[in-house]
KOLLUMVEX-345500 format. One line per field, with one value per residue (C-alpha): residue number from 1; residue in one letter; x, y, z. Coordinates in nm, 3 decimals. Layout:
N
lopa	(NUM:...)
sedo	(a:...)
xx	(X:...)
yy	(Y:...)
zz	(Z:...)
end
This chain:
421
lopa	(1:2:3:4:5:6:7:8:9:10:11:12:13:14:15:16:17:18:19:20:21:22:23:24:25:26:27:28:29:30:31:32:33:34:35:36:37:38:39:40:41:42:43:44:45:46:47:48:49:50:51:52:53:54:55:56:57:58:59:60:61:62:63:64:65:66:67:68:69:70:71:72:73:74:75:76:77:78:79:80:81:82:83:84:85:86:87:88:89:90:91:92:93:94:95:96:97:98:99:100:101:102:103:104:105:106:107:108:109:110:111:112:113:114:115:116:117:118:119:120:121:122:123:124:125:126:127:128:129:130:131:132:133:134:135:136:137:138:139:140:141:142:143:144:145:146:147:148:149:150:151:152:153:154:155:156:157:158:159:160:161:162:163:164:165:166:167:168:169:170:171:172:173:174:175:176:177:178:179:180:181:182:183:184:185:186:187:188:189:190:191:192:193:194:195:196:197:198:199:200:201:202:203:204:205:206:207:208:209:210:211:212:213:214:215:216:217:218:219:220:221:222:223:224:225:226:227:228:229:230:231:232:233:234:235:236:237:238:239:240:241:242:243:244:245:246:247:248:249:250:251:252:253:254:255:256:257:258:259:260:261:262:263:264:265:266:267:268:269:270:271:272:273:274:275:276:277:278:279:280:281:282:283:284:285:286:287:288:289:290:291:292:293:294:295:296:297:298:299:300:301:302:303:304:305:306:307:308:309:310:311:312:313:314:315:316:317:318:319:320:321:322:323:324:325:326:327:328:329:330:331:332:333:334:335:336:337:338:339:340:341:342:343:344:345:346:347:348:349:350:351:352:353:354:355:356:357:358:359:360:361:362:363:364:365:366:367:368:369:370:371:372:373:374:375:376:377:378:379:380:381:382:383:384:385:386:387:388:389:390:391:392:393:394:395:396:397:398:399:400:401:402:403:404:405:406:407:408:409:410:411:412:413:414:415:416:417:418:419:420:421)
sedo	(x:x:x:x:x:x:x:x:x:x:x:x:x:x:x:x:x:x:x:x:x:x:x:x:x:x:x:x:x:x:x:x:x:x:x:x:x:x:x:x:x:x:x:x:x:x:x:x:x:x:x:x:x:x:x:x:x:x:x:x:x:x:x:x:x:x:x:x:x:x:x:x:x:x:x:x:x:x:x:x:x:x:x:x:x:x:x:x:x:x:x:x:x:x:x:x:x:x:x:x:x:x:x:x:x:x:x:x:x:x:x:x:x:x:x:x:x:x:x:x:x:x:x:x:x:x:x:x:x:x:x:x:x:x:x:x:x:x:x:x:x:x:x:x:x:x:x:x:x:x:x:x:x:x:x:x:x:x:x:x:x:x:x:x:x:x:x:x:x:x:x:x:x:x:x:x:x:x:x:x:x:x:x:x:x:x:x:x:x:x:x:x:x:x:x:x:x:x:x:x:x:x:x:x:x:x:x:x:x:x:x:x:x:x:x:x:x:x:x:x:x:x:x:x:x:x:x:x:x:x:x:x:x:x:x:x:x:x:x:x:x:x:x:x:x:x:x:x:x:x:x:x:x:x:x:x:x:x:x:x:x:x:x:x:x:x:x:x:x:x:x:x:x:x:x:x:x:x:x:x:x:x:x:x:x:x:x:x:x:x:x:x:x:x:x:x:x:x:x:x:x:x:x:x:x:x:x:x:x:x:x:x:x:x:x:x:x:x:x:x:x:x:x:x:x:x:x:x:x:x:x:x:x:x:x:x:x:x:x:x:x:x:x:x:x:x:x:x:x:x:x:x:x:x:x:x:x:x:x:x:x:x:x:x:x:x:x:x:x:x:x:x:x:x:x:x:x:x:x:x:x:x:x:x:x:x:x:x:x:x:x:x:x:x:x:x:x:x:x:x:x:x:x:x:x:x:x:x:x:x:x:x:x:x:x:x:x:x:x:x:x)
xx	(-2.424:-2.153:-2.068:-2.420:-2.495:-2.142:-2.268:-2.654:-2.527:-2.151:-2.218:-2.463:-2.301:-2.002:-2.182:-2.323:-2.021:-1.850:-2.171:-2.123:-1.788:-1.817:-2.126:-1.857:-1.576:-1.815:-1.952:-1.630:-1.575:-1.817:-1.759:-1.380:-1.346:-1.066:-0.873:-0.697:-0.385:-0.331:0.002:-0.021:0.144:0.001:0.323:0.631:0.678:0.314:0.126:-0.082:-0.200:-0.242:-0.598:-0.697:-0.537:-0.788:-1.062:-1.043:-0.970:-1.270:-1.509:-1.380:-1.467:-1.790:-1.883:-1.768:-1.982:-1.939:-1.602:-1.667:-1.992:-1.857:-1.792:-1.392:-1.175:-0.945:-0.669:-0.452:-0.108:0.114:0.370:0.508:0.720:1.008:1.155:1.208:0.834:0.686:0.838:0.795:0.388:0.378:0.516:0.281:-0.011:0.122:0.169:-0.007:-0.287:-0.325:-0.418:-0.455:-0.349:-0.164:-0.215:0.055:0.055:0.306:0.685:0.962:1.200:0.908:0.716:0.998:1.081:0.703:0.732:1.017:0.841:0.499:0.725:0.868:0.535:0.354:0.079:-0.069:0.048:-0.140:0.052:-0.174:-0.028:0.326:0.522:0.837:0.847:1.139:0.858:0.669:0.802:1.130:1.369:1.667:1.886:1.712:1.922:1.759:1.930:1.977:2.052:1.986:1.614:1.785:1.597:1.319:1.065:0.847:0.558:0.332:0.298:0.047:0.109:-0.170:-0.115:0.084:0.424:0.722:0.745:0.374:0.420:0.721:0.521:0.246:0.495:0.477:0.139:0.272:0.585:0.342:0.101:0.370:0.720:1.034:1.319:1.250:1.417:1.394:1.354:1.289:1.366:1.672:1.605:1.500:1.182:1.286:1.528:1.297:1.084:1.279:1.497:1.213:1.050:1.362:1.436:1.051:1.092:1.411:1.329:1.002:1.161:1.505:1.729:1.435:1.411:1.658:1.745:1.821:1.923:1.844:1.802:1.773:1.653:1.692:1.342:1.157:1.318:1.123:1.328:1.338:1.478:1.810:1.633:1.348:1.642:1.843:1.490:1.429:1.766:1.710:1.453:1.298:0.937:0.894:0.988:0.917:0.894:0.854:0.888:0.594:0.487:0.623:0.468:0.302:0.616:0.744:0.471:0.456:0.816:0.774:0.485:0.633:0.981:0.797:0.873:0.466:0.512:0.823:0.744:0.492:0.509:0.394:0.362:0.473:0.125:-0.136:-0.206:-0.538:-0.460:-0.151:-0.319:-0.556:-0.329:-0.139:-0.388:-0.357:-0.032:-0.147:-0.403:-0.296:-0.026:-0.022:-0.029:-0.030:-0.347:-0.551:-0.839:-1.042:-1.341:-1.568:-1.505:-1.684:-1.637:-1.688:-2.003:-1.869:-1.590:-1.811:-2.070:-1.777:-1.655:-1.985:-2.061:-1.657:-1.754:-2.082:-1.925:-1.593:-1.671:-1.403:-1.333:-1.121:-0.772:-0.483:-0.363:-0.753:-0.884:-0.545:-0.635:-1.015:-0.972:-0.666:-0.871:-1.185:-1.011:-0.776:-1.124:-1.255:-0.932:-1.045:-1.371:-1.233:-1.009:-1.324:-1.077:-0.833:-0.503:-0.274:-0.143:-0.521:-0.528:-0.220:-0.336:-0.657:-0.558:-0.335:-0.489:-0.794:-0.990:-1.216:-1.546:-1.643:-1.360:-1.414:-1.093:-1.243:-1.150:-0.909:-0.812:-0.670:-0.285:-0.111:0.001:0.369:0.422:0.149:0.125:-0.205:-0.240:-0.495:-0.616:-0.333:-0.462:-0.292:-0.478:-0.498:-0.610:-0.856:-1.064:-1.422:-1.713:-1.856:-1.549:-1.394:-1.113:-1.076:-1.003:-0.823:-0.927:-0.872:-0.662:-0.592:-0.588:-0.310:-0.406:-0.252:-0.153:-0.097:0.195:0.332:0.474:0.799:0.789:0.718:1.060:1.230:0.949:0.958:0.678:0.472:0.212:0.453:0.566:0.384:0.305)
yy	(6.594:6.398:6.245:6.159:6.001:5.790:5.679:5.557:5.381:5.284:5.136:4.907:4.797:4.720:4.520:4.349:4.268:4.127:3.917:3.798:3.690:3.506:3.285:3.224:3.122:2.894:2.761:2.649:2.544:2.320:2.170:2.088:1.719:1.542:1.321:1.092:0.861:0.539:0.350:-0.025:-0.340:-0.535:-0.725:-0.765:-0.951:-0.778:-0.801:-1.063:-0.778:-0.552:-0.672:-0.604:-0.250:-0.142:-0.317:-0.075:0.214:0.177:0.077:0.400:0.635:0.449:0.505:0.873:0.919:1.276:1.460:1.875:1.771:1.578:1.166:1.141:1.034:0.743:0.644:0.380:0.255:-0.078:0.051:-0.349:-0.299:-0.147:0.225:0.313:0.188:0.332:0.690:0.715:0.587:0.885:1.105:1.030:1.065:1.454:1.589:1.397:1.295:1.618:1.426:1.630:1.380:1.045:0.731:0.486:0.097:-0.120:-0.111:0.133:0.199:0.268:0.486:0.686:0.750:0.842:1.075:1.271:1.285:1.421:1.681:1.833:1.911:2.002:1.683:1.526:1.183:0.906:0.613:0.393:0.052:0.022:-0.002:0.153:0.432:0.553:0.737:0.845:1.243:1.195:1.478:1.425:1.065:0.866:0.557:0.212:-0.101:-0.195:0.090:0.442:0.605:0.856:1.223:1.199:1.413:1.443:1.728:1.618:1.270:1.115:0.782:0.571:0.260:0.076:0.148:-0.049:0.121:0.070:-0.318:-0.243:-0.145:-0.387:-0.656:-0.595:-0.770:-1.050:-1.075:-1.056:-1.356:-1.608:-1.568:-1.306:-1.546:-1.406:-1.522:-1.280:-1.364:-1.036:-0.938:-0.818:-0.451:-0.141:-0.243:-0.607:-0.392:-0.150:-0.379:-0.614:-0.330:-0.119:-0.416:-0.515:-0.162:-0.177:-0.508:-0.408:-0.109:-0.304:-0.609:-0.513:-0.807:-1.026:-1.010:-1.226:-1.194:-1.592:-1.510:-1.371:-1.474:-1.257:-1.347:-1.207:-1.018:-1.308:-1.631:-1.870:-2.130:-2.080:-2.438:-2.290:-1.997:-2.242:-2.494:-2.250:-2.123:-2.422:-2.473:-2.164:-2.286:-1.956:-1.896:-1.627:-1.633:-1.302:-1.339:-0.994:-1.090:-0.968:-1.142:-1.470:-1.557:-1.858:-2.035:-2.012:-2.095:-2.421:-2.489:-2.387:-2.649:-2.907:-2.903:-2.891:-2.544:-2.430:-2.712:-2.569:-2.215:-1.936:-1.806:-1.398:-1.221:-0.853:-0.761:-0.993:-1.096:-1.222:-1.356:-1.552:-1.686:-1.850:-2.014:-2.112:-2.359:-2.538:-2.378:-2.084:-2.137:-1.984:-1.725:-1.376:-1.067:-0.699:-0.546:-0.198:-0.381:-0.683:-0.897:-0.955:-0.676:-0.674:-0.339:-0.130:-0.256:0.014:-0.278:-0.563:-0.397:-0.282:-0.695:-0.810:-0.517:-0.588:-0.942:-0.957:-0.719:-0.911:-1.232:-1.276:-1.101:-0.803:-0.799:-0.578:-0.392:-0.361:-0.229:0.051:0.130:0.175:0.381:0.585:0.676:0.768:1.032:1.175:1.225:1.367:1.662:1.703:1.767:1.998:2.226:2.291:2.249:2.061:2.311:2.116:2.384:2.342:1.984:1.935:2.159:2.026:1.634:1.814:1.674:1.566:1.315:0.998:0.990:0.696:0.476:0.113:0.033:0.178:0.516:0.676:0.730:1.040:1.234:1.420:1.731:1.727:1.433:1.343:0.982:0.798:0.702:0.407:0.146:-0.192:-0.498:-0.830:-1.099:-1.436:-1.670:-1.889:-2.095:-1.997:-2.128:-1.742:-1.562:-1.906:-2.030:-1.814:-1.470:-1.252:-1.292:-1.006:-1.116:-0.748:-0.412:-0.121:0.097:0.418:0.411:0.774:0.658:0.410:0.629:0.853:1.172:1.505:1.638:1.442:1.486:1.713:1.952:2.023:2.220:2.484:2.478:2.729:2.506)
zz	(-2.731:-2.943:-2.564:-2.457:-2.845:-2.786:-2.428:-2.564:-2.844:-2.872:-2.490:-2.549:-2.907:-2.689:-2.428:-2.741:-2.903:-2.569:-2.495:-2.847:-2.815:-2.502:-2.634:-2.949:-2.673:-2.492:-2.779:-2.909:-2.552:-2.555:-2.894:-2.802:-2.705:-2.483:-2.695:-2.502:-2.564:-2.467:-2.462:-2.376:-2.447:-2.664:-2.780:-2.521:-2.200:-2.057:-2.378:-2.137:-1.903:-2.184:-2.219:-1.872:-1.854:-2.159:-2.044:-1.706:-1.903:-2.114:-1.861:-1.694:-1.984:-2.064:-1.655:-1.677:-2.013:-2.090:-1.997:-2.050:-2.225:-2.478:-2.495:-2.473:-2.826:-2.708:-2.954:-2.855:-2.946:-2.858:-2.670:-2.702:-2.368:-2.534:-2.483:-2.844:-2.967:-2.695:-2.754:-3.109:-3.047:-2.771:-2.989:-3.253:-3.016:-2.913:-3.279:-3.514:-3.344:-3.099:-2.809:-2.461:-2.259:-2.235:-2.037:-2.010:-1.837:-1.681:-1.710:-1.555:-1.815:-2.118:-1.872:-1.794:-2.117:-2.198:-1.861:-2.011:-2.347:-2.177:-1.938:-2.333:-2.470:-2.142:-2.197:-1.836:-1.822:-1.615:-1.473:-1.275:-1.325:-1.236:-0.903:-0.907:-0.665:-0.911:-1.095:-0.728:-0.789:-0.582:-0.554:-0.391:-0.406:-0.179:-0.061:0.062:0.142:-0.221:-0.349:-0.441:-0.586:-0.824:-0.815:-1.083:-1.110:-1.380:-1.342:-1.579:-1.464:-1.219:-1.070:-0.925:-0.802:-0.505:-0.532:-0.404:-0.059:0.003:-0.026:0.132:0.469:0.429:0.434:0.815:0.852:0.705:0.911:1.196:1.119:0.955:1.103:1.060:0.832:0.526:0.158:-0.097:-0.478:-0.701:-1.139:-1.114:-1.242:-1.104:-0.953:-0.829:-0.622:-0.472:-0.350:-0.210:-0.077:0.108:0.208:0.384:0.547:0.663:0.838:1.016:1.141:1.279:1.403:1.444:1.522:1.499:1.160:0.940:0.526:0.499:0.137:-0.224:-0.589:-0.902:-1.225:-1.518:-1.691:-1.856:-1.713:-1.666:-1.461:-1.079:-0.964:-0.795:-0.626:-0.477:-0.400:-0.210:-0.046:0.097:0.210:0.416:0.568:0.550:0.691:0.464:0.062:-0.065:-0.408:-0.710:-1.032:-1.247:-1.509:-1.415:-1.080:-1.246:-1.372:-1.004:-0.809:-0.995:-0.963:-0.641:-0.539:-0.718:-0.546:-0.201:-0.093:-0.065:0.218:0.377:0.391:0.331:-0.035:-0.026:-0.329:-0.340:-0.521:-0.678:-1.015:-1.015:-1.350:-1.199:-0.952:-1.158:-1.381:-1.115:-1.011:-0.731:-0.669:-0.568:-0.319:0.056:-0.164:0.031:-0.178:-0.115:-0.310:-0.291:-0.401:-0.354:-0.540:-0.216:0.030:0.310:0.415:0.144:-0.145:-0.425:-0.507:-0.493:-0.754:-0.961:-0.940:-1.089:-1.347:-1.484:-1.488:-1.661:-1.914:-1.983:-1.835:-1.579:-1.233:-1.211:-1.085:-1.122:-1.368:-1.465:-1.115:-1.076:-1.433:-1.387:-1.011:-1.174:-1.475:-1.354:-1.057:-1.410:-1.540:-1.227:-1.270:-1.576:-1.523:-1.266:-1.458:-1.685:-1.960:-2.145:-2.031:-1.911:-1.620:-1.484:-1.521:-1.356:-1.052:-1.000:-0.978:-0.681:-0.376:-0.505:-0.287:-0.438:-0.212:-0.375:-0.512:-0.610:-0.352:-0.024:0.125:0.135:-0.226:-0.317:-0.507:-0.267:-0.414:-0.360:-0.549:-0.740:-0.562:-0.521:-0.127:-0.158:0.144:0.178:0.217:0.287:0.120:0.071:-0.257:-0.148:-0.330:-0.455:-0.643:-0.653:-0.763:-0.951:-0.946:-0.656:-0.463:-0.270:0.060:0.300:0.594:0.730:0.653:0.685:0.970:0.814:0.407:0.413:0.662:0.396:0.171:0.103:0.291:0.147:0.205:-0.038:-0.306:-0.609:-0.477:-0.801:-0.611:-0.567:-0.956:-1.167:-1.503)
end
């Protein structure tokens, strides 16, 4: 009897109990609500793309609305383009302010450092507007013709935007349409290097013999003066002068029209600043660039809508860091949204190959799992003047055939879809 009595009534009380505690869990659940952290320059050599990085970030959230039912917490910090600021904000973020995830913007050495700071406490870091492929999850030392990628991998990181060996192979429709003598003038630091470097080993293993360095210039990270670089260009008589140096294209496109060398040879860009280009003037028109997205596309409508909604909102057109920011957010989101939770370990696996049906870039857009690495479309564009999109836009003059090809192979990447978080 004792059995049967424990059976009718203990039984059910359990199933009660249990039932109780689960609506508790889920309740709790579903009052929990992602706090994210945002690290961007406001001060330092990119404080003037700061602006453009939030504005995509917020429109992002505000398009997402609720993330796991509840409208995201975003606390941001000036990371002011320095290593030692930027650390002690991220840091601040993680323990003080409990965030469950970071985003970061612009800047190899400061991103690195956050990287390594997110990788300690186990937080999901987004990088979607940089282009060193220093950060892409590499593995093993991977040498290029001007230098060596050191092994880096940083599991909790996710980096989505054109890195320096995706402009690196799109510089092959430009060789294609405007001649094979090519000048190179790049910031001499990591990134300068890498692109200039992969662009070159891209080119040569295209064109072989065809294709000519007809010289180099470095400058140093915020000089402003380009006279002997553009002298020594021209000199060259290069049909090509491949110029990297973020943050300062405007200074040297000036110098550049003013000393005759827009006449002389074809200027290309290794990725556009919309903003540049615009204060560039007159400059600027007929520039070359290597972008994943465009104002006016006519193949895909998702990035002309985006164009006008960003306008009307912030009245201007979007450009980068803005657009990376926006697309990279709203897939981090997407993971998110995924993993049903804010655990890191599930964030970090579902980002893993996840696919964008509908990106404001055009398809594909997706993060391969080995290395976390956004593949994206390429397009090689052109500023030309416009009354619609004033001053102007970046025309699309062609189109990468195969992005996913345009990247660092698997074997030498870090592999985080076999790690275990």
């Amino acid at each position: 009897m004792k059995t049967r009595l424990h059976r009718k009534v203990f039984g059910p009380t359990l199933l009660l109990w249990w039932a109780l505690l689960s609506a508790l869990s889920a309740t709790c659940y579903a009052q929990e609500t992602l706090r994210i952290g945002v690290l961007y320059p406001k001060t330092g050599i990119y404080s003037g793309l700061g602006p453009m990085h939030l504005n995509g970030l917020q429109m992002a959230i505000d398009d997402k609305g609720k993330v796991l039912g509840k409208t995201p917490e975003v606390i941001i910090r000036d990371n002011g383009t320095d290593v030692n600021k930027a650390v002690t904000a991220a840091r601040e973020l993680i323990v003080n302010e409990k965030v469950h995830v970071l985003i970061g913007a612009i800047n190899t050495p400061v991103n690195n450092a956050v990287a390594a700071l997110a990788d300690e406490y186990k937080i999901p870091f987004l990088y979607p507007s940089g282009g060193s492929v220093f950060m892409s999850g590499i593995a093993k030392d991977t040498a290029y013709p001007k230098g060596t990628v050191k092994a880096n991998p940083h599991p909790y990181m996710i980096y989505t935007w054109l890195d320096s060996v995706q402009r690196g192979f799109a510089a092959l429709d430009v060789a294609e349409m405007y001649g094979q003598r090519w000048y190179f003038v790049g910031t001499d630091y990591e990134h300068g290097h890498e692109a200039v470097g992969f662009a070159q080993k891209a080119l040569t293993e295209k064109y072989g013999d065809a294709f000519k360095v007809v010289g180099e210039s470095w400058a140093k990270q915020g000089e402003v003066n380009y006279t002997s670089a553009i002298t020594n260009a021209m000199a060259a008589k290069a049909d090509v002068v491949f110029v990297i140096l973020p943050g300062q294209f405007v200074q040297f496109q000036k110098q550049a029209a003013s000393m005759g060398l827009t006449k002389s040879s074809h200027i290309h860009w290794s990725y556009g600043e919309r903003s540049s280009a615009s204060a560039a003037g007159e400059a600027a028109y007929g520039v070359t660039a290597t972008v994943d997205f465009v104002e006016n596309n006519p193949d895909w409508k998702l990035s002309n809508d985006f164009a006008k909604r960003y306008q009307k909102r912030f009245g201007d057109w979007p450009g980068w860091p803005s657009t990376s920011t926006y697309q990279g957010t709203r897939l981090f989101l997407m993971a998110i949204e995924k993993a049903g939770s804010v655990d890191s370990a599930k964030i970090m696996k579902a980002i893993q190959g996840l696919e964008d049906p509908n990106p404001i870039t055009g398809r594909p857009y997706l993060v391969r799992a080995c290395d976390q690495k956004s593949v994206q479309p390429l397009y090689t564009v052109a500023w030309t003047k416009s009354e619609e999109y004033a001053p102007g836009y970046w025309k699309i003059l062609k189109k990468f055939g195969q992005p996913q090809d345009a990247m660092l192979p698997c074997a030498i990447k870090a592999n985080y879809d076999k790690m275990k978080y």
